[in-house]
N, C-alpha and C positions, 0 to 999 in steps of 0.2 A: 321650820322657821326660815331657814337658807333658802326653802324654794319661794316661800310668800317675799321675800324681800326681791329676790330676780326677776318675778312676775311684778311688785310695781315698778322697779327701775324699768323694766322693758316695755312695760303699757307706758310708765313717764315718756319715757324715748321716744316713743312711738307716736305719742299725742303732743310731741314738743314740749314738755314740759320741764324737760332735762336741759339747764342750758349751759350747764361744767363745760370746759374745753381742754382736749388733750392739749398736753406740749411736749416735747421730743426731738428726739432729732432723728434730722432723714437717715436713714442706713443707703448708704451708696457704695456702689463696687469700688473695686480696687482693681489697677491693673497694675501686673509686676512683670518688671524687670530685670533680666538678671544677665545678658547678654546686648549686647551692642547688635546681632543681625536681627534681635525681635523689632530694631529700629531701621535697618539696611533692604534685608532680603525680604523680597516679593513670595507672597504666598495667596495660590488661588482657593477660594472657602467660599463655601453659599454665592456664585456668583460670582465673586469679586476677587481682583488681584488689588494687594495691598500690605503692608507690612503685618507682620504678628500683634502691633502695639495698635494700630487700628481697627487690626478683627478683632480686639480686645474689648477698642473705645466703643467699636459699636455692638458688641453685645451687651455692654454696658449700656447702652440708648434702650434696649429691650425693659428693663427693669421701670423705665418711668422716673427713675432719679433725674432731679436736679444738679446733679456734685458728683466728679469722679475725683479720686485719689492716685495717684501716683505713686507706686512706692520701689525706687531705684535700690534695686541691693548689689551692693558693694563690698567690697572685703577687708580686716586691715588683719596684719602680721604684728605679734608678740615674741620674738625669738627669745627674751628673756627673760618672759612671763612675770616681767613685774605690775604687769597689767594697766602698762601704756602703750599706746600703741607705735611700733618701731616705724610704721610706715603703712602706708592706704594701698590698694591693690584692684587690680580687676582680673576676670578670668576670660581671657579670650575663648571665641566660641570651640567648644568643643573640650579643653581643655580643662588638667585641674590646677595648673600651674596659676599660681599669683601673681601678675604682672605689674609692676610700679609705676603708678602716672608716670606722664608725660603732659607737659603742655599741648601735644599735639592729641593726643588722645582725649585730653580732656576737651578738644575742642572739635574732635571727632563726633563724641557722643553728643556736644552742645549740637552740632548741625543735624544732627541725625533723628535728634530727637524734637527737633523744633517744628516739621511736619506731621507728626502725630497730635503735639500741643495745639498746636493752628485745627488740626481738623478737632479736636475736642471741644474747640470753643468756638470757633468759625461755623462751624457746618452742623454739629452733634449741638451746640448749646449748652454747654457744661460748663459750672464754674468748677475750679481746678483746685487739689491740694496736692501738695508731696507728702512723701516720709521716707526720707534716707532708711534705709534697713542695714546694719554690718554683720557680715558672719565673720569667723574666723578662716582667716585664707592662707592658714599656718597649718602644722601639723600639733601645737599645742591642745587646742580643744576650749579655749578660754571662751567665756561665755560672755557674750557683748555688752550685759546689764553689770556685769561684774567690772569693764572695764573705766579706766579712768581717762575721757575721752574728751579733748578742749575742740567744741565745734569751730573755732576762731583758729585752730593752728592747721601750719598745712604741712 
């Protein structure tokens, strides 16, 4: 029965007769973030010298997507595991230590990451999403869906 049904969908299809239309969404890469030099340091691949976060964007141009994502992870610290967070963090390169914004840093990574953005959408053609990602940059272990996080506070 299963195979006569396949055989006229596919003869349908095939004769145009079939005129349903998928709807979906595009699946598009993601490039991640987790260091400040994937945005700094020059790295020579296939040819090209160019940061980490652009050999990324353009393997991402491979794929045929329309839409890349973004997704910057960052850390926050719970030392009293009431599962707020005591403070936002990053980990400098190399390092596991948790380092506490700064205005200056924050403005570090703004500069740094603003020539990766321009070539995803100038040069590649991507329109753009983020998604902030938090791990834990504590030694507690708290799991970041579990915490109670006000995107509005700093």
């Amino acid at each position: 029965m299963w195979l006569a049904v396949i055989l006229a969908v596919s003869l349908m299809a095939s004769r145009g007769l079939h005129t349903a239309q998928a709807w979906g969404t595009e699946l598009s890469s993601t490039v991640s973030l987790f260091r400040l030099s994937e945005l700094t340091e020059q790295e020579y691949i296939d040819g090209k010298t160019a940061s980490r976060c652009e050999h990324m964007v353009d393997r991402a141009g491979l794929t045929g997507s329309s839409k890349i994502n973004f997704m910057v992870n960052q850390y926050f610290v719970d030392n009293n595991e009431d599962l707020v967070p005591d403070y936002y963090c990053y980990k400098p390169d190399a390092s596991k230590e948790c380092v506490m914004f700064t205005q200056d840093i924050i403005e570090r990574w703004t500069e740094a990451f603003k020539p990766c953005l321009k070539y995803a959408v100038d040069t590649m053609g991507f329109s753009i999403a983020f998604t902030p990602h938090l791990d834990d940059g504590g030694t507690t272990g708290q799991w970041r869906n579990a915490m109670l996080i006000n995107p509005l506070a700093k």
